[in-house]
Structures are given as C-alpha cells and as structure tokens.
C-alpha positions in Angstrom: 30.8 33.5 -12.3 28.1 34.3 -14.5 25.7 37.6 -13.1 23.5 38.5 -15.8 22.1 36.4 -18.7 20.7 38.0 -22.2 18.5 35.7 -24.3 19.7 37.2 -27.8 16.2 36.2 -29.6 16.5 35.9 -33.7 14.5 35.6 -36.4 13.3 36.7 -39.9 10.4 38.9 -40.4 7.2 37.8 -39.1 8.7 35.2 -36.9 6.9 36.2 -34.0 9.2 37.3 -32.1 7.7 40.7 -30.9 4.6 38.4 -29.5 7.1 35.7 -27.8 8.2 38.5 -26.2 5.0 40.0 -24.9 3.8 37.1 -23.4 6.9 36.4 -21.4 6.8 40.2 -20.1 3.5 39.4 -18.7 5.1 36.5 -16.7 8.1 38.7 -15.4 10.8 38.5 -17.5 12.6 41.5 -18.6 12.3 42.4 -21.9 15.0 45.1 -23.1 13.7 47.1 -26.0 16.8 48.6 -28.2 16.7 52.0 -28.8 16.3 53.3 -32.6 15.9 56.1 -34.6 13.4 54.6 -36.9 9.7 56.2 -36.7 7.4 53.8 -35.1 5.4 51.8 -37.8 1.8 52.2 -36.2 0.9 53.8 -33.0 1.8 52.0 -29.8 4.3 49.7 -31.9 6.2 47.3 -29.1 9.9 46.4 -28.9 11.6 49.9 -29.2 12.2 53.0 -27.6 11.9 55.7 -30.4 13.9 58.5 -30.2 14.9 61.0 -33.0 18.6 61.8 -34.9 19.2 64.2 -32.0 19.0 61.7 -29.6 21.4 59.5 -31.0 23.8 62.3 -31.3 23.4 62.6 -27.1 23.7 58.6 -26.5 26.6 58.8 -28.4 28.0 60.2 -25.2 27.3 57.2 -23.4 30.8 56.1 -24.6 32.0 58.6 -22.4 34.3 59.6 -25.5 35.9 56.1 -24.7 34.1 53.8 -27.8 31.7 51.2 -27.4 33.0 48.3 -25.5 35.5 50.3 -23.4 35.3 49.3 -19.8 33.3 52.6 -18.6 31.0 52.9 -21.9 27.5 52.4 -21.1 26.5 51.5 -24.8 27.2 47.5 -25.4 25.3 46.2 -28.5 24.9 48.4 -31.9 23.7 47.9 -35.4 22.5 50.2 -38.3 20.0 49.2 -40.5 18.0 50.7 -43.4 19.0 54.6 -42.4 18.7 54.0 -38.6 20.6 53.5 -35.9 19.5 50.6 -33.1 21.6 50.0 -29.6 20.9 48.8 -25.8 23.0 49.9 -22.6 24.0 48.0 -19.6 21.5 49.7 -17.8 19.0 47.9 -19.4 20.2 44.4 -18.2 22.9 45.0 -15.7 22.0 43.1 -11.8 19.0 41.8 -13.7 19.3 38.3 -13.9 18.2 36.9 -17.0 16.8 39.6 -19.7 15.5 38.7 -23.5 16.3 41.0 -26.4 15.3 41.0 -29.7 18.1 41.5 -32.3 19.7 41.0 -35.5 22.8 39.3 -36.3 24.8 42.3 -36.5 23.7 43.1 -33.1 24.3 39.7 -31.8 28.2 40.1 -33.1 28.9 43.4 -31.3 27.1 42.4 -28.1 29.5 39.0 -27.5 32.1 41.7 -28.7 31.7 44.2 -25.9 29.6 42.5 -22.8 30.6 42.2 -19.4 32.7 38.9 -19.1 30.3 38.2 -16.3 27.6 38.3 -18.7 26.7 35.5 -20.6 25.0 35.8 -23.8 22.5 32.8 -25.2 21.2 32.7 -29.1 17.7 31.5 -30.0 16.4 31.2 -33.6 12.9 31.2 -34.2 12.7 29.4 -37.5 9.6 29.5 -39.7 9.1 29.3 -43.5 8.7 32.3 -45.5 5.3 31.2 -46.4 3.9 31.6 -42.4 5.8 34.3 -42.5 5.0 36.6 -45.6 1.1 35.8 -44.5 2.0 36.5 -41.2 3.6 40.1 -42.2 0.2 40.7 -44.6 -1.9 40.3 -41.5 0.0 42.1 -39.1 -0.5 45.6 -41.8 -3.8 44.7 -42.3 -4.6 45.0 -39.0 -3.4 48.5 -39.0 -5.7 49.4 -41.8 -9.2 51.2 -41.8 -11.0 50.0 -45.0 -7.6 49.1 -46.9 -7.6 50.3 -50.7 -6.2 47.9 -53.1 -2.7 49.7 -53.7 -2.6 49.7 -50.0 -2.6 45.8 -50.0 -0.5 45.9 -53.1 2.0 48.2 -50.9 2.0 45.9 -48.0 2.9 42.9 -50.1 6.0 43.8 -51.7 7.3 45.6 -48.6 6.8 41.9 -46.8 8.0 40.3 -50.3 11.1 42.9 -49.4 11.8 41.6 -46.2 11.7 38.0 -47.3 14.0 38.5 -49.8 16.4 40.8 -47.1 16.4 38.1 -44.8 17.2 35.4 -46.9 20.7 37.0 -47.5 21.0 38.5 -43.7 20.2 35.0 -42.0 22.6 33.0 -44.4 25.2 32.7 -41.7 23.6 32.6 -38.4 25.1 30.7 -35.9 22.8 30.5 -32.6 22.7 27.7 -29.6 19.3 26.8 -30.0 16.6 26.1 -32.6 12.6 26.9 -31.9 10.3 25.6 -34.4 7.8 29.2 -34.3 5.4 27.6 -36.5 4.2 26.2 -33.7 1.2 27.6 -30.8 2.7 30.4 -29.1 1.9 28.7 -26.1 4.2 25.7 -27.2 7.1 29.0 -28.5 6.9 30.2 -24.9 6.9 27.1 -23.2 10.3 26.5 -25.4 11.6 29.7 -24.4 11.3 28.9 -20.8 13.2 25.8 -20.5 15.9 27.2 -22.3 16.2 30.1 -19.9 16.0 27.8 -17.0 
C-alpha cells in the first residue's frame, strides 16, 4: 500500500522548474527543498536550504553510522554536483502524502535506490528547447542586476551557454513517466502537474 508519493520533477536549466514549484506551494502542496552546500546565487534564492561544509559533516550523522538507505538512516536521496553536496530526509516527506522535489538524475537514481517501499516515487520531465531556455537563464541574471555592465552580460552568457552544454550530456539518458511540454503558460505547466499528481 502506497503512503507517501514524491513527484521527482526534472529538467535542464531554465526549465522552469523552480516557478512550477512556487505556484503549486501556494495551492498546498509540499515542496521539499534539498539541502546543499552551494552558496545561494542571489538573496532569497528558492528551492534549497543552504547550509555550510560543517553542516554536511553533522548530516552525515543522519545515517546513524548505518549508510544511506539502511533501514534507520534518515538521509534517502544524495547527489554531488559542481563541489557541493545536495540531499533530502524522510522527514521532509514522510506521512505527507504527496510532496514534489526538484532533482537531478543522479538524485532521482539513489532516491528509487533507498525509499521506503511504501513510498512511491513518480518522474516528470519538463522539456523545453535550449533556445527558451538559454533566454530564459539570461533574464533570470538580469533580473538580479543593478545597471549591468557589459562583461557582466558577457559573464551571464557563457555561464548559461555552460549549462546548456552540461545538460545536454547529463539529460542524455533520462528515463521519467511523464513528459510536460514547459514551453507552454505556466498556468497550462501547473495545470499538467496536477493531473498527474491526482
């Protein structure tokens, strides 16, 4: 019998995946936001709880010394990425009913690895070309900017150009169990969301 659901939600860079999930914690929904040691882009930046090296080190204890996906180890979904470490607990879903978790495909793999068999584990892709989405990764820095410079829009170009080329390799073998077209009103992306949950 199936107790908690986690909506795995995937995608490349600019997505939209933070802003799905925004819009559905304002109707309700649970949203679990990984931990990670990575500094926070811009102030108030959504999606994670930031914690430093140090921290880690302590959540490593979670494990209880047992590993991840040991019966009595709080710590059920890791992945390491660019120098940092990213992970979610049970307590972040456990007798929750149906939470929504933004992840990467090396997350998705050691989540299905280690979850509670009770816990069933759903995969959306949010699939947009790399056009939307290099313009959509230029915006979201601009929008952070005070009276850009031009190096400072150089900058933010090849570090989206970056992640466009990152994820064409990282995304090569995704398997998921559903498809959202994100190029389309985020309305329509939610609405999507929705009936799949249901």
């Amino acid at each position: 019998m199936v107790k908690d659901k986690i909506i795995c939600l995937v995608g490349e860079s600019g997505s939209g995946k933070t802003t799905v999930c925004q819009e559905l914690e304002k109707q309700g929904y649970n949203i679990i936001k990984s931990y990670t040691t990575r500094k926070p882009r811009y102030e108030g930046e959504y999606g994670h709880t930031f914690v430093d090296e140090e921290e880690w080190m302590k959540g490593k204890d979670l494990t209880n010394g047992l590993g991840m996906g040991s019966k009595n180890s709080s710590l059920i979904a890791y992945t390491y990425f660019a120098g940092h470490h990213y992970w979610m607990t049970k307590e972040q879903f456990e007798g929750k009913g149906t939470s929504i978790y933004i992840v990467d495909i090396g997350g998705v793999k050691t989540l299905k690895q280690n979850k509670p068999e009770a816990t069933k584990v759903v995969v959306i892709y949010l699939a947009s070309t790399e056009t939307v989405r290099l313009n959509r990764m230029k915006e979201r820095t601009l929008a952070q900017m005070i009276d850009p410079k031009p190096e400072e829009l150089f900058k933010a170009g090849e570090i989206a150009m970056a992640r466009i080329k990152h994820d064409r390799e990282a995304f090569k073998d995704l398997q998921y169990n559903f498809l959202i077209d994100a190029e389309n009103s985020i309305d329509s992306v939610v609405n999507s969301m929705k009936v799949i949950i249901k």
